[in-house]
PDB file of N, CA, C and O in Angstrom:
ATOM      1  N   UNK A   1      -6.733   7.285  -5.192  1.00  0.00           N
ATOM      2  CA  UNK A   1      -6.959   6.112  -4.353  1.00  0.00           C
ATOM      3  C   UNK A   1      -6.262   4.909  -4.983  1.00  0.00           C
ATOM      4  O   UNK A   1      -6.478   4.705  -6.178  1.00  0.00           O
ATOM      5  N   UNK A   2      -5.467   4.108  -4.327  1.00  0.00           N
ATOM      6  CA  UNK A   2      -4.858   3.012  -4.736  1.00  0.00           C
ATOM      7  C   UNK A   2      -5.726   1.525  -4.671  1.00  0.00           C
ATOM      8  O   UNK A   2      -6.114   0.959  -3.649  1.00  0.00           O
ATOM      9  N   UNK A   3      -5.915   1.049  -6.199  1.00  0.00           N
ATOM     10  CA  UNK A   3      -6.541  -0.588  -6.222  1.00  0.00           C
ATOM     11  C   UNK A   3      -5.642  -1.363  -5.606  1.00  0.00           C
ATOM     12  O   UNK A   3      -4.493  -1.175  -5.207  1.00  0.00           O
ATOM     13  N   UNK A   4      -6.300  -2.173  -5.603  1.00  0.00           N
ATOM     14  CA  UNK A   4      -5.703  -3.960  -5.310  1.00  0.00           C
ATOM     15  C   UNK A   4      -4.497  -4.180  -5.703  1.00  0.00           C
ATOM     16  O   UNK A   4      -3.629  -4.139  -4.832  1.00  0.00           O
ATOM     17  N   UNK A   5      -4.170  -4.415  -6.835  1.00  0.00           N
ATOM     18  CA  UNK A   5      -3.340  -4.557  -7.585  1.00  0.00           C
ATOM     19  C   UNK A   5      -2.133  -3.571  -7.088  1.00  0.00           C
ATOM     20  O   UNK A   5      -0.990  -4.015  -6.984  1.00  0.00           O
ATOM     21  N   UNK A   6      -2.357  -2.601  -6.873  1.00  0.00           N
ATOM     22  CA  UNK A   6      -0.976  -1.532  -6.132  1.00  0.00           C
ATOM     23  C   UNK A   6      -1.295  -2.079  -4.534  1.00  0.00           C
ATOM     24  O   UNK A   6      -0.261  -1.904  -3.891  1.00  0.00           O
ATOM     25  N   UNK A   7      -2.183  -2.576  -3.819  1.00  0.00           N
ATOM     26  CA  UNK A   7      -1.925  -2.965  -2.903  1.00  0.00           C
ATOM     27  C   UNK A   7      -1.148  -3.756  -2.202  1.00  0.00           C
ATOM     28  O   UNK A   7      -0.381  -3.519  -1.269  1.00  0.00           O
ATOM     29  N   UNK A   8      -1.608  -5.333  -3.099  1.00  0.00           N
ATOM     30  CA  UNK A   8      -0.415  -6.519  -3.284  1.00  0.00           C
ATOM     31  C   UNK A   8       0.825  -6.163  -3.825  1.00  0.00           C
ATOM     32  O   UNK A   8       1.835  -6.818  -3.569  1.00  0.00           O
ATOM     33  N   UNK A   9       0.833  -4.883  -4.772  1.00  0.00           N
ATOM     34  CA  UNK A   9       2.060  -5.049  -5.169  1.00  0.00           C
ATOM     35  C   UNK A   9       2.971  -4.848  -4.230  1.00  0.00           C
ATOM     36  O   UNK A   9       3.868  -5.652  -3.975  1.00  0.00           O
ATOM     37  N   UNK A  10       2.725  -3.325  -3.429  1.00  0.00           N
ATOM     38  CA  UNK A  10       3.284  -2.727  -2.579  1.00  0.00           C
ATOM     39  C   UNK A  10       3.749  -3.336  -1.191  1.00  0.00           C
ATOM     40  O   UNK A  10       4.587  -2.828  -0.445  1.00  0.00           O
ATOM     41  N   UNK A  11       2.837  -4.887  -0.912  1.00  0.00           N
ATOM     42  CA  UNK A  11       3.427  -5.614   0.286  1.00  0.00           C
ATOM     43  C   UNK A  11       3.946  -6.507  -0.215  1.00  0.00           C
ATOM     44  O   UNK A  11       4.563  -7.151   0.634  1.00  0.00           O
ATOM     45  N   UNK A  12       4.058  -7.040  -1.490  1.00  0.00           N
ATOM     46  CA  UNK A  12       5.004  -7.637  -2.587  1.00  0.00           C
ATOM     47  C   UNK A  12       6.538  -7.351  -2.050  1.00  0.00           C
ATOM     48  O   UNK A  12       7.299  -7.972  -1.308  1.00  0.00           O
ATOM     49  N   UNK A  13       6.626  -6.094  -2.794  1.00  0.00           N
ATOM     50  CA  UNK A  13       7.940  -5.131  -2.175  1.00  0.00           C
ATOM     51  C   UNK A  13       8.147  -5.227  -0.914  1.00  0.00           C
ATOM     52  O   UNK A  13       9.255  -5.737  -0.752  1.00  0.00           O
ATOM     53  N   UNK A  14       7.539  -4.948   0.278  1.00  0.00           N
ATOM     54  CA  UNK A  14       8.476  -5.201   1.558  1.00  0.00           C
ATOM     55  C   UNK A  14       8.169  -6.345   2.053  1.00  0.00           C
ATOM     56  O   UNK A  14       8.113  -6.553   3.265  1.00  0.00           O
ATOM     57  N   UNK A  15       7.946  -7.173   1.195  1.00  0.00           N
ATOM     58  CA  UNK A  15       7.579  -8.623   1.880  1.00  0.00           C
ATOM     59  C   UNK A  15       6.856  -8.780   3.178  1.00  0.00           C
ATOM     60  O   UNK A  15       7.223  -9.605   4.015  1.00  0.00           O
ATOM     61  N   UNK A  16       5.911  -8.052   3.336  1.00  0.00           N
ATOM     62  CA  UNK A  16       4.886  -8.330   4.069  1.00  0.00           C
ATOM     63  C   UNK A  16       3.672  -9.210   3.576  1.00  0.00           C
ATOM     64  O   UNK A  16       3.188  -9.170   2.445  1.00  0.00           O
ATOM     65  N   UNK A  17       3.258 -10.023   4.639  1.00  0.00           N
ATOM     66  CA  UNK A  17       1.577 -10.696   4.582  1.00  0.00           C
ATOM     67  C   UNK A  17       0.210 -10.144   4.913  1.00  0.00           C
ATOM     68  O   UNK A  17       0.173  -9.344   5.848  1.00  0.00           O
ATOM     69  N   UNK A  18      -0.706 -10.386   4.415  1.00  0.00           N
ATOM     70  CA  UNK A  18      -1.732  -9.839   4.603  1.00  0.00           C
ATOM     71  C   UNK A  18      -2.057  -9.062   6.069  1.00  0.00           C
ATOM     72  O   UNK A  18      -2.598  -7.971   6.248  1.00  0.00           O
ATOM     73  N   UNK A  19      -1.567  -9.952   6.970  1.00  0.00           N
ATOM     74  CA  UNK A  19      -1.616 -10.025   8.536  1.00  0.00           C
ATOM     75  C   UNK A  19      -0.620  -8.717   8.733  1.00  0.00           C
ATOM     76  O   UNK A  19      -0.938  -7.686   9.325  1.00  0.00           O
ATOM     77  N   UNK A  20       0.666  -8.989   8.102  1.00  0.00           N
ATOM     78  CA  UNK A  20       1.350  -7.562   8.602  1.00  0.00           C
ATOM     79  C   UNK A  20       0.758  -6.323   8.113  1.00  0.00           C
ATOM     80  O   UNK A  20       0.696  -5.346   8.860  1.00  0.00           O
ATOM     81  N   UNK A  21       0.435  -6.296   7.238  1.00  0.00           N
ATOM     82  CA  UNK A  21      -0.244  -4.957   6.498  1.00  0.00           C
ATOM     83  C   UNK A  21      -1.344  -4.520   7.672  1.00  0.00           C
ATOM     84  O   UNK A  21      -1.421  -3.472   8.312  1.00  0.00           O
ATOM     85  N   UNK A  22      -2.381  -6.036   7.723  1.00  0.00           N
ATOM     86  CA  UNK A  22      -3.377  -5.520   8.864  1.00  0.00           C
ATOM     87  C   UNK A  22      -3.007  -4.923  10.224  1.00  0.00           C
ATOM     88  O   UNK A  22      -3.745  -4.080  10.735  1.00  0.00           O
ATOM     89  N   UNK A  23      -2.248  -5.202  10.630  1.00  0.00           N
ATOM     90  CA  UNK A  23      -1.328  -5.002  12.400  1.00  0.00           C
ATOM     91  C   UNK A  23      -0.772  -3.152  11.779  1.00  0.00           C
ATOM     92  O   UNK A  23      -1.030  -2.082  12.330  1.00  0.00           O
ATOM     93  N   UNK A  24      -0.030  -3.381  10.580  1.00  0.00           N
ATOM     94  CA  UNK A  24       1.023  -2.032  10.744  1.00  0.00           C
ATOM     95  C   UNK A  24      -0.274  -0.762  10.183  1.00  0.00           C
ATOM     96  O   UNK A  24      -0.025   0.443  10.221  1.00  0.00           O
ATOM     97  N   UNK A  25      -1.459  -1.255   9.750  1.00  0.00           N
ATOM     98  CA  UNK A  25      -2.475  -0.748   8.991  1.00  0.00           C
ATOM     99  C   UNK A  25      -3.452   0.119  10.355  1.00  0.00           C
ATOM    100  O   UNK A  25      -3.539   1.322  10.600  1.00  0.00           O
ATOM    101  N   UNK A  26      -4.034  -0.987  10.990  1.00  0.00           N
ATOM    102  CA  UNK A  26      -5.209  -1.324  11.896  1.00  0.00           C
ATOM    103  C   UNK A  26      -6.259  -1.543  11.218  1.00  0.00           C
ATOM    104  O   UNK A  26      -7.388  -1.088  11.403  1.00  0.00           O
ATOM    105  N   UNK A  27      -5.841  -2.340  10.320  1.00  0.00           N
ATOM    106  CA  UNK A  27      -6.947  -2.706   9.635  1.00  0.00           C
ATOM    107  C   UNK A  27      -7.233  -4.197   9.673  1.00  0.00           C
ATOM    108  O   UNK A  27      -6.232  -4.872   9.432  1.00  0.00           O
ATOM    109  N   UNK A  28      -8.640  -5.066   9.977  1.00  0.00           N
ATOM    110  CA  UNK A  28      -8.621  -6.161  10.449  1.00  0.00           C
ATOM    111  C   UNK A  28      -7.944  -7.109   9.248  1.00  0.00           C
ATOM    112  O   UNK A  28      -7.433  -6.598   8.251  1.00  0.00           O
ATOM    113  N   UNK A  29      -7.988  -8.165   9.409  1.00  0.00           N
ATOM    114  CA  UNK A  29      -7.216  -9.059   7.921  1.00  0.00           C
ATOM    115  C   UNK A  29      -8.525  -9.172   7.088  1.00  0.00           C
ATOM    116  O   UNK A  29      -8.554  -8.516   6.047  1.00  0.00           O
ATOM    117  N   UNK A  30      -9.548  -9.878   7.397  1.00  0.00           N
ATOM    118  CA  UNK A  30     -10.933  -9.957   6.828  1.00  0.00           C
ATOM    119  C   UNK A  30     -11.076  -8.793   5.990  1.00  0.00           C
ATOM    120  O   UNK A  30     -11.460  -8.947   4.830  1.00  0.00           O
ATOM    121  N   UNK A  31     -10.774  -7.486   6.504  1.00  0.00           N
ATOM    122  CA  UNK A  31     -11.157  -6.283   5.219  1.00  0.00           C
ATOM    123  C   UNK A  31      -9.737  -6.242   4.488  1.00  0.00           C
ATOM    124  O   UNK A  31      -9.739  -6.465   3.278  1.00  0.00           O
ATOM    125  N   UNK A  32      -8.670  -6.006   5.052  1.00  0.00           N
ATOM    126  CA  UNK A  32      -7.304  -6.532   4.134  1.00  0.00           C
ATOM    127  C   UNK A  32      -8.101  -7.529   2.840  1.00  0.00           C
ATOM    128  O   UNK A  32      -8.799  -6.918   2.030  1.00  0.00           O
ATOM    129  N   UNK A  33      -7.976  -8.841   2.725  1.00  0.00           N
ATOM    130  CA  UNK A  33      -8.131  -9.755   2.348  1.00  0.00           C
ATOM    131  C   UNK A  33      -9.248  -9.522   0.923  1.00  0.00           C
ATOM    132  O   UNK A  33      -8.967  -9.739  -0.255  1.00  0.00           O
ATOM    133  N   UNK A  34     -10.721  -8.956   1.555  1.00  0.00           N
ATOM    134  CA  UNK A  34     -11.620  -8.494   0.616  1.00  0.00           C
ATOM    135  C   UNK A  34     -10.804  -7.019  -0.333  1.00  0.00           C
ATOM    136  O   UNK A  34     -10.732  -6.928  -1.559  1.00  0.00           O
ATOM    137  N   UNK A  35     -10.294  -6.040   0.662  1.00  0.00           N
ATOM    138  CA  UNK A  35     -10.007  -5.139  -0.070  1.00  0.00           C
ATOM    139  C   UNK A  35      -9.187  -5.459  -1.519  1.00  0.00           C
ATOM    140  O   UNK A  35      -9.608  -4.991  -2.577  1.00  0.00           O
ATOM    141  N   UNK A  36      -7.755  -6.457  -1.448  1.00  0.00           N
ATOM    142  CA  UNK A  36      -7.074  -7.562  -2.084  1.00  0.00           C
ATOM    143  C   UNK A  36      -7.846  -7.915  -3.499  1.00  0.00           C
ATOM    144  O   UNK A  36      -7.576  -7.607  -4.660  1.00  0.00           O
ATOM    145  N   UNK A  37      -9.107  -8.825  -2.823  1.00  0.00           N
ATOM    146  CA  UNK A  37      -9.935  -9.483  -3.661  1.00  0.00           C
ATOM    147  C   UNK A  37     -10.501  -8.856  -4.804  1.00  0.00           C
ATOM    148  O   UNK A  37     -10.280  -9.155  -5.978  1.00  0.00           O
ATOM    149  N   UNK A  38     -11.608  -7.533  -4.162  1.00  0.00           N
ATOM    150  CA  UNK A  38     -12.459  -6.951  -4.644  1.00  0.00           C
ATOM    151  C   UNK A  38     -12.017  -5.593  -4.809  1.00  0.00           C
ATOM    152  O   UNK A  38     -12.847  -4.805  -5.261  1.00  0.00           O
ATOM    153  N   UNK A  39     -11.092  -5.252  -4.584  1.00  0.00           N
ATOM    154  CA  UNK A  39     -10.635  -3.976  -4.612  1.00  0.00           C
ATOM    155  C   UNK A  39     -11.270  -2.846  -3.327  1.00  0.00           C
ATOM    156  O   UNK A  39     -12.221  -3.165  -2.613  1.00  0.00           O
ATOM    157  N   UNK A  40     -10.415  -1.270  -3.193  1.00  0.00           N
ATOM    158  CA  UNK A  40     -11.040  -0.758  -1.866  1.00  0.00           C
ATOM    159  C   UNK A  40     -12.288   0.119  -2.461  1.00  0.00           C
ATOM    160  O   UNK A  40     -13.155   0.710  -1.818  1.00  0.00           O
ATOM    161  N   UNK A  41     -12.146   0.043  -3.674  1.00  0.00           N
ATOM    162  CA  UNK A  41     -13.623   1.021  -3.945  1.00  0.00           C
ATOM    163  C   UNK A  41     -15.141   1.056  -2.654  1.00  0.00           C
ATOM    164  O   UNK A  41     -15.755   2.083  -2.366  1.00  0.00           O
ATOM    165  N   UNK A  42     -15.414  -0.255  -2.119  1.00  0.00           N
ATOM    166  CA  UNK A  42     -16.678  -0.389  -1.381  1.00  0.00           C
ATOM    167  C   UNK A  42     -16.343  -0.154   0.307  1.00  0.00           C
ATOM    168  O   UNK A  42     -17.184  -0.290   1.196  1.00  0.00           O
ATOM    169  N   UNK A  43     -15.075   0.184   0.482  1.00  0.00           N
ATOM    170  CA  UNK A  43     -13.948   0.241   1.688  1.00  0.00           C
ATOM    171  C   UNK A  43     -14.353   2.089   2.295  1.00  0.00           C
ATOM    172  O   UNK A  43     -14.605   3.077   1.605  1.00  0.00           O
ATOM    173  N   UNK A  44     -14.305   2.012   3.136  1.00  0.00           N
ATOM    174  CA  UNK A  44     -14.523   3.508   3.665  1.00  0.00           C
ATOM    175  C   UNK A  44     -13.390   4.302   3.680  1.00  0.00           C
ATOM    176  O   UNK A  44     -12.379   4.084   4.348  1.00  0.00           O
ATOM    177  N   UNK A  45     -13.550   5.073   3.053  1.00  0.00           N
ATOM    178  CA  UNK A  45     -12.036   5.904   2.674  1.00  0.00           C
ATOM    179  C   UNK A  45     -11.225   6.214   3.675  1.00  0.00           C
ATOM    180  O   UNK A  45     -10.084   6.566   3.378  1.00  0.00           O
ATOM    181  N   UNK A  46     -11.556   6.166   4.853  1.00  0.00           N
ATOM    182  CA  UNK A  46     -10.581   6.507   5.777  1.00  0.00           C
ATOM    183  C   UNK A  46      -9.593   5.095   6.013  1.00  0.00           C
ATOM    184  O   UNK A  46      -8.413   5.206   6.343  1.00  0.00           O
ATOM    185  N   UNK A  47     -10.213   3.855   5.808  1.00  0.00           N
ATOM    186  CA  UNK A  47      -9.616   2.439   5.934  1.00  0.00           C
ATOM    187  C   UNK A  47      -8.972   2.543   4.693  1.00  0.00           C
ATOM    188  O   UNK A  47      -7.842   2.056   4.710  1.00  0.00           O
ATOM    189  N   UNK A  48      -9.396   3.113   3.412  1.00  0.00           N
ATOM    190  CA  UNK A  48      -8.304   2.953   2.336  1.00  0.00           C
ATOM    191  C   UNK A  48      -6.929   3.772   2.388  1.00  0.00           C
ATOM    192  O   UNK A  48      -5.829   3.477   1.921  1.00  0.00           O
ATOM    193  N   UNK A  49      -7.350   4.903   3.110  1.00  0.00           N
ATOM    194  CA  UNK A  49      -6.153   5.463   3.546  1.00  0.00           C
ATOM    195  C   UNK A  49      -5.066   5.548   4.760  1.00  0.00           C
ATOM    196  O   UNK A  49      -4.073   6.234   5.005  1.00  0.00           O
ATOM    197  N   UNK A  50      -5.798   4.457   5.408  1.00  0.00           N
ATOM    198  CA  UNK A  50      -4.996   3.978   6.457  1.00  0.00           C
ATOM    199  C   UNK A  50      -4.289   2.473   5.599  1.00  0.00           C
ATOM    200  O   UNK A  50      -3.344   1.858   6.092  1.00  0.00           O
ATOM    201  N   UNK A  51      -4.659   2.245   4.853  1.00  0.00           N
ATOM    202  CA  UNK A  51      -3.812   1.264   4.545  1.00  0.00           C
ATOM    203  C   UNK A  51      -2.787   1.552   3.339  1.00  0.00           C
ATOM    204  O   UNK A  51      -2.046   0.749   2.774  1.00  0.00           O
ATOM    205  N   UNK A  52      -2.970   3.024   3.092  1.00  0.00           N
ATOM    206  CA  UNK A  52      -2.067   3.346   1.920  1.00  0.00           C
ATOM    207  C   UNK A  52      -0.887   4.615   2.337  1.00  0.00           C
ATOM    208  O   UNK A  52      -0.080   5.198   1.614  1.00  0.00           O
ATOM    209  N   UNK A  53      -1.230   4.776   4.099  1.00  0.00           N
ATOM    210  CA  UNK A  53      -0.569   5.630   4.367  1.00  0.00           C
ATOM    211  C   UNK A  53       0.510   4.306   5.191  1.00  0.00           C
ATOM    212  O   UNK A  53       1.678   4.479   5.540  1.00  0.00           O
ATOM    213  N   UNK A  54      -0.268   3.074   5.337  1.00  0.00           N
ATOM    214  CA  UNK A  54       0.993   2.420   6.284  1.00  0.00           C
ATOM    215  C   UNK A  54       2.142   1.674   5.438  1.00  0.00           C
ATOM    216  O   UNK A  54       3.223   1.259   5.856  1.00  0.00           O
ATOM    217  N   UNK A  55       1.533   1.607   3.930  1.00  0.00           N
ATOM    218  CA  UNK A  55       2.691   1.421   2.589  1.00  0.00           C
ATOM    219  C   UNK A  55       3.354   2.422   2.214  1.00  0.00           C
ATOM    220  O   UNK A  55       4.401   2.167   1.619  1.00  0.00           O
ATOM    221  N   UNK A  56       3.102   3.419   2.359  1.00  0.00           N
ATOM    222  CA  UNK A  56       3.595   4.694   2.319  1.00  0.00           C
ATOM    223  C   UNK A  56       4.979   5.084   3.305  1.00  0.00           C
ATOM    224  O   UNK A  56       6.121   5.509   3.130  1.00  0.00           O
ATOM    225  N   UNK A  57       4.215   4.707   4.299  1.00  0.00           N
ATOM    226  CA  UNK A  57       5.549   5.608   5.471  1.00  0.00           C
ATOM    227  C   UNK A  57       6.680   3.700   5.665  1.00  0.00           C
ATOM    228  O   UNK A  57       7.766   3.469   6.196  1.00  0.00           O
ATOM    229  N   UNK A  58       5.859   2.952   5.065  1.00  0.00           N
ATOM    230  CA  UNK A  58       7.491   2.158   4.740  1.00  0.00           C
ATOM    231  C   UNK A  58       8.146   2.000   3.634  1.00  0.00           C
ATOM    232  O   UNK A  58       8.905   1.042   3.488  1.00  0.00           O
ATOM    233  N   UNK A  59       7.937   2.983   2.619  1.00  0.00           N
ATOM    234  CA  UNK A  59       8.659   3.233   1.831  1.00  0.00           C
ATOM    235  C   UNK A  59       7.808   3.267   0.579  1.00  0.00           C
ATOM    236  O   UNK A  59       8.235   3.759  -0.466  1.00  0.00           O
ATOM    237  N   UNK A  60       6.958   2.897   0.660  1.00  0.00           N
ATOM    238  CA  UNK A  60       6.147   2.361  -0.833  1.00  0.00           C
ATOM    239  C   UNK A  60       5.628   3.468  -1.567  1.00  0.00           C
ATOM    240  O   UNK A  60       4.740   3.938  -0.856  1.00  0.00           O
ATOM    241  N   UNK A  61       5.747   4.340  -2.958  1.00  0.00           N
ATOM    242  CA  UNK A  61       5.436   4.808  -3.690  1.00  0.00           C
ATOM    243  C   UNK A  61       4.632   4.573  -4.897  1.00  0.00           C
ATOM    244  O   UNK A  61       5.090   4.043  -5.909  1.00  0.00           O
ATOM    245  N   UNK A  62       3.455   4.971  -4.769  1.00  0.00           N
ATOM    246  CA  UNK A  62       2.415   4.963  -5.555  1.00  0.00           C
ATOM    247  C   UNK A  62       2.300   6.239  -6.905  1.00  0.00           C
ATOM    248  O   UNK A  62       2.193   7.462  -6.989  1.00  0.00           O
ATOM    249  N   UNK A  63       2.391   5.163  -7.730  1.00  0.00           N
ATOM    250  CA  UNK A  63       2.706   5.941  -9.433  1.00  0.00           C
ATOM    251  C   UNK A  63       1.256   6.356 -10.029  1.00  0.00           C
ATOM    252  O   UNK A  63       0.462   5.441 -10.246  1.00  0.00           O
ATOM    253  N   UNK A  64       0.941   7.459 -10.255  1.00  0.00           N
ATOM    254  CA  UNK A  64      -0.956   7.527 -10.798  1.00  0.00           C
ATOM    255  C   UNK A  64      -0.261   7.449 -11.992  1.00  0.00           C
ATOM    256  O   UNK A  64       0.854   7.513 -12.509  1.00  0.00           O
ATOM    257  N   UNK A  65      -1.924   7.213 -12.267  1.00  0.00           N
ATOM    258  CA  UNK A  65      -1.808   6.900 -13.861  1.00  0.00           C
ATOM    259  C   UNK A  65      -1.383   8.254 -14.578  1.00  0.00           C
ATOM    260  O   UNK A  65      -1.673   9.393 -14.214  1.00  0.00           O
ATOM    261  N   UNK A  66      -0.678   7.895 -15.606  1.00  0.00           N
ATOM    262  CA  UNK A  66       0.151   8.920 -16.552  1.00  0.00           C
ATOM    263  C   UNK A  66      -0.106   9.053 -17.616  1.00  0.00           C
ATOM    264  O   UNK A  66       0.171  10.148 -18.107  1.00  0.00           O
ATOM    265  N   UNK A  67      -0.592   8.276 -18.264  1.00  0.00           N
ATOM    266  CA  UNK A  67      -0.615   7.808 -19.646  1.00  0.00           C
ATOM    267  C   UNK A  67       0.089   6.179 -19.926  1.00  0.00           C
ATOM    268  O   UNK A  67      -0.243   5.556 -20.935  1.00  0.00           O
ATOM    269  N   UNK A  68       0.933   5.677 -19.069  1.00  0.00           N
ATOM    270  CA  UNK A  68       1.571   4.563 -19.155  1.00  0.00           C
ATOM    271  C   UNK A  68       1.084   3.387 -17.936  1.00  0.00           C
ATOM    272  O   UNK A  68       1.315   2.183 -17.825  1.00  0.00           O
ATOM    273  N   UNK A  69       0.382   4.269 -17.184  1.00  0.00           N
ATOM    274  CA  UNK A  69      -0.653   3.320 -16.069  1.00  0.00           C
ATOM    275  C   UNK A  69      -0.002   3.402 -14.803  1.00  0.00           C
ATOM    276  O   UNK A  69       1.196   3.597 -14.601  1.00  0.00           O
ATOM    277  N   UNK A  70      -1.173   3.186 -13.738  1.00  0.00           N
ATOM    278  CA  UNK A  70      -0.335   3.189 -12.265  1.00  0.00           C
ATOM    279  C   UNK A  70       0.282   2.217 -12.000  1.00  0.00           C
ATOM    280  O   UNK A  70       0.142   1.128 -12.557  1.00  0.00           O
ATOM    281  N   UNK A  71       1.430   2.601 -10.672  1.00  0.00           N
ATOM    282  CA  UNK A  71       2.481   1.704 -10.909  1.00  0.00           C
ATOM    283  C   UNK A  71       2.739   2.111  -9.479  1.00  0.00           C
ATOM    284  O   UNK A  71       2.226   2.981  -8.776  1.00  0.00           O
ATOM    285  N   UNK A  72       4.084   0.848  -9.167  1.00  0.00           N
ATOM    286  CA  UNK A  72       4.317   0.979  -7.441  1.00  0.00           C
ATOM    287  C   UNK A  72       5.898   0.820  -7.227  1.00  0.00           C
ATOM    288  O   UNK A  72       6.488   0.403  -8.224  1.00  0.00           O
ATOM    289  N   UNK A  73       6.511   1.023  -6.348  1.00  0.00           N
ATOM    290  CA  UNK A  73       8.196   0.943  -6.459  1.00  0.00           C
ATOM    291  C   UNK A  73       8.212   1.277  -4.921  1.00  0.00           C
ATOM    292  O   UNK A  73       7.294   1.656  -4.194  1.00  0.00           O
ATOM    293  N   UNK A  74       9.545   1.019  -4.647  1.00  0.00           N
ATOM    294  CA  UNK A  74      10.039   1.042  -3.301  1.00  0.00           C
ATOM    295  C   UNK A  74      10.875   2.931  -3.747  1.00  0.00           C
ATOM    296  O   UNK A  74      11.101   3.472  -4.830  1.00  0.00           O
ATOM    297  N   UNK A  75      11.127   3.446  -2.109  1.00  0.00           N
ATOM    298  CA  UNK A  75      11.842   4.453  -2.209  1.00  0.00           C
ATOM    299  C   UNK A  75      13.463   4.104  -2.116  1.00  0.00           C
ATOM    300  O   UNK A  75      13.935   3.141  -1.512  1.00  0.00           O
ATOM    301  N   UNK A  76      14.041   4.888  -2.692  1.00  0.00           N
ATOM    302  CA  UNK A  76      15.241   4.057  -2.560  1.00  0.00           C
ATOM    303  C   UNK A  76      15.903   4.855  -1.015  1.00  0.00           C
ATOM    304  O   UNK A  76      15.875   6.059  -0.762  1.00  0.00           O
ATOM    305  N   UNK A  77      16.460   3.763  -0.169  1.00  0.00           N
ATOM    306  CA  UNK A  77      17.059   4.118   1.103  1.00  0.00           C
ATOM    307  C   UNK A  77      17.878   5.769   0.779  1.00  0.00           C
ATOM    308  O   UNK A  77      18.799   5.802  -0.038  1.00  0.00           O
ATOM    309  N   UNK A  78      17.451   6.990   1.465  1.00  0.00           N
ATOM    310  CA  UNK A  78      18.574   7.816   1.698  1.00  0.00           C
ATOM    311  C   UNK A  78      17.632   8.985   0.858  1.00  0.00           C
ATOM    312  O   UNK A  78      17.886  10.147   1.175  1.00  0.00           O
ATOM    313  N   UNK A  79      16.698   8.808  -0.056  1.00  0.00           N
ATOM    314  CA  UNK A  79      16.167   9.725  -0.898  1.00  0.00           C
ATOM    315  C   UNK A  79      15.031  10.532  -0.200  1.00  0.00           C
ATOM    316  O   UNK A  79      14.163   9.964   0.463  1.00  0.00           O
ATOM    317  N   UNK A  80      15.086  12.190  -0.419  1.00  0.00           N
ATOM    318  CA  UNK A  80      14.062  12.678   0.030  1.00  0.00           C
ATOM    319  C   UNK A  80      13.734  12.585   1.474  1.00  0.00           C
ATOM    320  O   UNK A  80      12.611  12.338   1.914  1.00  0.00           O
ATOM    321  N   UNK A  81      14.836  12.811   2.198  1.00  0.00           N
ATOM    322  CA  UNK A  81      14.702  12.968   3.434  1.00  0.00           C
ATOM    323  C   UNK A  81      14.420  11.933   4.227  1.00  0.00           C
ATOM    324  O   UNK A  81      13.918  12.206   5.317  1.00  0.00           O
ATOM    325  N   UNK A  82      14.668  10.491   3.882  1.00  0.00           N
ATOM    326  CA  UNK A  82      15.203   9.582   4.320  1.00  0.00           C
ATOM    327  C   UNK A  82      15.943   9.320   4.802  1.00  0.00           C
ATOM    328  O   UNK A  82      16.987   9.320   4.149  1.00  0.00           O
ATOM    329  N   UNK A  83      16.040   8.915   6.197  1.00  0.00           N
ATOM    330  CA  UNK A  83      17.794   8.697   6.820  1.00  0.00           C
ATOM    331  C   UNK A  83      18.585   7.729   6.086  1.00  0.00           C
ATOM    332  O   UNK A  83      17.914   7.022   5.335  1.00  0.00           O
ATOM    333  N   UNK A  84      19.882   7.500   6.103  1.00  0.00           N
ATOM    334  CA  UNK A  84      20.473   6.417   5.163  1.00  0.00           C
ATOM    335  C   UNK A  84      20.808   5.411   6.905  1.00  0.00           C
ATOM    336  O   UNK A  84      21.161   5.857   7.997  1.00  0.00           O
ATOM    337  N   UNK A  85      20.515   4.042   6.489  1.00  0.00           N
ATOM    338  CA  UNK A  85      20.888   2.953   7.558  1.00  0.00           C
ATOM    339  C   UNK A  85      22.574   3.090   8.339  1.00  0.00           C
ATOM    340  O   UNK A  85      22.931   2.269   9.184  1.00  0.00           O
TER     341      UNK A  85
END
C-alpha cells in the first residue's frame, strides 16, 4: 500500500493537483486531501487503490521498500509496453 509521501510525490511527477488526482481517481478532494495529510492507512482499501491505480496507469511507479526505502519515479515513455508518442 502506498503512504502519503509516495502519493504527493507521484502527482509531484505529473504535475497534477489534488483536484486532478480526485477527478482521474474518483475520489472526492476532501478524502484526497486527508489521505495527503494523514496518510491512507484509515482510507478503505478499495479508495487507496483507486488512487494508486490512477498514478499508476499514468505512468507512476511505486518502489517498496528494499532495504534503501520506498520510492516513486515516472516510467520512462516507450518502456514495457508503452507506446512511444
Amino acid at each position: 500500500m502506498i503512504d502519503a509521501a509516495q502519493m504527493r510525490a507521484g502527482r509531484a511527477l505529473l504535475g497534477w493537483s489534488q483536484g486532478d488526482l480526485g477527478e482521474k481517481s474518483g475520489v472526492s478532494l476532501p478524502t484526497i486531501k486527508r489521505m495527503e495529510s494523514v496518510g491512507p492507512g484509515r482510507s478503505a482499501g478499495n479508495t487507496v487503490a483507486a488512487v494508486q491505480k490512477a498514478l499508476e496507469d499514468a505512468g507512476v511507479q511505486f518502489i517498496p521498500e528494499n532495504g534503501g526505502g520506498v520510492g516513486v519515479r515516472l516510467k520512462a515513455p516507450g518502456s514495457r509496453g508503452e507506446e512511444k508518442p
